[in-house]
C-alpha positions in Angstrom: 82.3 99.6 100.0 84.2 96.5 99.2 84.6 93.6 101.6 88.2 93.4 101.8 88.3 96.4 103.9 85.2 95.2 106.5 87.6 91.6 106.5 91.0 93.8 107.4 88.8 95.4 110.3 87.9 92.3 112.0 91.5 91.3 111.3 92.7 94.1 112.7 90.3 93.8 115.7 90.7 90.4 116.8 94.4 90.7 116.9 94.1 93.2 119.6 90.8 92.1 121.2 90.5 88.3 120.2 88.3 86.8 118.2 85.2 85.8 120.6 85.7 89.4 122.3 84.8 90.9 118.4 82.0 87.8 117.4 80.4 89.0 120.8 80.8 92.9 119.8 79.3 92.3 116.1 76.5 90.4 117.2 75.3 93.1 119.0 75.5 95.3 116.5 72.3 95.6 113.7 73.6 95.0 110.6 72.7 94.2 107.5 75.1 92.3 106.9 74.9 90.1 110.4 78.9 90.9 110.6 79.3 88.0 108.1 81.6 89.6 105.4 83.1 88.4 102.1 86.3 90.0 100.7 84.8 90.2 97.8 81.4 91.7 99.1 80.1 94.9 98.8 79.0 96.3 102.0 77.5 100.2 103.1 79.7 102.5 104.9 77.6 102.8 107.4 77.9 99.3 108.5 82.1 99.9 108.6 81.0 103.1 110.7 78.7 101.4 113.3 81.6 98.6 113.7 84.7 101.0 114.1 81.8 102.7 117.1 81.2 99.8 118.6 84.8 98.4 118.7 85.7 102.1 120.4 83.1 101.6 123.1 84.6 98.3 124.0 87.6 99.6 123.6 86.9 102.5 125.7 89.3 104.5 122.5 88.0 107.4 120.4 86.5 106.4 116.9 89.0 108.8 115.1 92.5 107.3 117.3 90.6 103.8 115.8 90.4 104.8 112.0 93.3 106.1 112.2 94.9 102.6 113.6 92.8 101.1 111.1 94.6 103.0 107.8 97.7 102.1 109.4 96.6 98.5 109.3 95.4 98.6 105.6 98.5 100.6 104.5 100.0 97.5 105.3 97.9 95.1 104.0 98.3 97.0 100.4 101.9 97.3 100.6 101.9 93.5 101.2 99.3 92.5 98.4 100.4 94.9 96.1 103.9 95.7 95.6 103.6 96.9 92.2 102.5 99.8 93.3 105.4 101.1 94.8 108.1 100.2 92.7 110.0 103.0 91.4 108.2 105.6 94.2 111.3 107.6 95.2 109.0 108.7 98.1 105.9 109.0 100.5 105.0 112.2 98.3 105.2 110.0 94.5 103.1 107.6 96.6 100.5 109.8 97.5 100.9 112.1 94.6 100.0 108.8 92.1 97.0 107.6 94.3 94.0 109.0 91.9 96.4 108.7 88.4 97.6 105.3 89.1 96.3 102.7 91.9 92.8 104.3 91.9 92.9 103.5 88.1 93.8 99.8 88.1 91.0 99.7 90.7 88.2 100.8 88.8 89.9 98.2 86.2 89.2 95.5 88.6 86.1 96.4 90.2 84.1 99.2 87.9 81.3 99.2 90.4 83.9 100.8 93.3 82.8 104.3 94.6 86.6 105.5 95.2 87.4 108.9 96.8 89.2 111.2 95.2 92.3 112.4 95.9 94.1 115.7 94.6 97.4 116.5 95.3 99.8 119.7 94.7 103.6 120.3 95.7 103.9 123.3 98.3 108.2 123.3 97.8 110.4 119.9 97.7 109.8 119.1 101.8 105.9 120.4 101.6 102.8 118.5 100.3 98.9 119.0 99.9 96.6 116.9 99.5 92.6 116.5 99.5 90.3 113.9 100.5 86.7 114.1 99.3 84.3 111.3 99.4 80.8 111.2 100.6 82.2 108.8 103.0 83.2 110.2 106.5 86.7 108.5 106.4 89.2 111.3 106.5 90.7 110.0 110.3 91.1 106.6 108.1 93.0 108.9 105.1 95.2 109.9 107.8 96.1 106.8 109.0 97.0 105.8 105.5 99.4 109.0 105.0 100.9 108.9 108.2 101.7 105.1 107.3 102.9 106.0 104.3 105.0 108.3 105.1 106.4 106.1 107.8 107.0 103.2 105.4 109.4 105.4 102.7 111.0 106.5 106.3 110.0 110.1 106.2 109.9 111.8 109.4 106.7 114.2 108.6 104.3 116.5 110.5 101.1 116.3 109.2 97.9 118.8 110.1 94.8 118.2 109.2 91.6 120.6 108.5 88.2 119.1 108.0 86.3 120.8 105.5 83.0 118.9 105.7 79.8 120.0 104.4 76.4 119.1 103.4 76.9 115.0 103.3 80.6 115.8 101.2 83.2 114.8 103.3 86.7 116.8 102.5 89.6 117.1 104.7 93.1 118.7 103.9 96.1 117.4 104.5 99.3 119.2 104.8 102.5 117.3 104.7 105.9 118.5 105.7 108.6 116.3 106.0 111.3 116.9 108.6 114.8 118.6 107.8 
């Protein structure tokens, strides 16, 4: 997993907890890594995984309420460091909808190492959208985050349900989009 997104969780962390509050949480944690990470780094999952655990115990917050925070966060970031992306997206749903075709693309351009998820989407009527997440990475609460971000940044007002399909180390999860009337 590339370093950027460890980096945007210790951002993300210290703003709410401080930064001696998250040194003191990561070195207590066993990692590989010694929490030291580079932006340009490659790092396991399970590393991003112990951290998001270990902030939610200090935190006293669920690990799923935190990766969900935590795609809110890095939808940020992205629409901040890469604009490009969403010129000319009428909406949350082109957004979404050019996730594997286009951004995931220029990724794999820029890093052809990068284990990407993928990302399928279909049209359920003009208000209505699926879309699936499946990665052997358990970071569908983090998908969600990103959607409901999305949507939130093309002001959409949206309901979005979730079903986890999970099974035998593939992590899937459906999401099912509807934007308000």
């Amino acid at each position: 997993m590339k370093g950027v997104v460890f980096v945007e969780l210790i951002h993300m962390a210290e703003s709410v907890m401080g930064e001696t509050a998250v040194d003191h949480i990561l070195d207590k944690i066993e990692l590989q890594s010694d929490g030291a990470f580079s932006a340009v780094g490659n790092y396991p999952c399970s590393e991003l995984l112990r951290i998001v655990e270990a902030f939610g115990a200090e935190l006293n917050a669920p690990v799923e309420a935190l990766h969900v925070q935590f795609g809110h966060w890095m939808f940020a970031r992205f629409v901040q460091g890469y604009p490009i992306f969403f010129e000319g997206k009428p909406d949350g749903f082109a957004m979404l909808e050019s996730i594997e075709d286009e951004v995931h693309v220029e990724v794999r351009k820029l890093y052809p190492e990068v284990e990407l998820p993928r990302f399928t989407t279909q049209r359920q009527g003009p208000d209505s959208l699926r879309m699936v997440y499946s990665s052997e990475r358990p970071l569908q609460h983090f998908c969600r985050g990103l959607i409901e971000a999305c949507m939130a940044h093309f002001n959409h007002q949206a309901t979005l349900q979730m079903t986890d399909h999970s099974a035998e180390g593939r992590c899937t999860a459906e999401f099912l989009i509807q934007k308000a009337a």
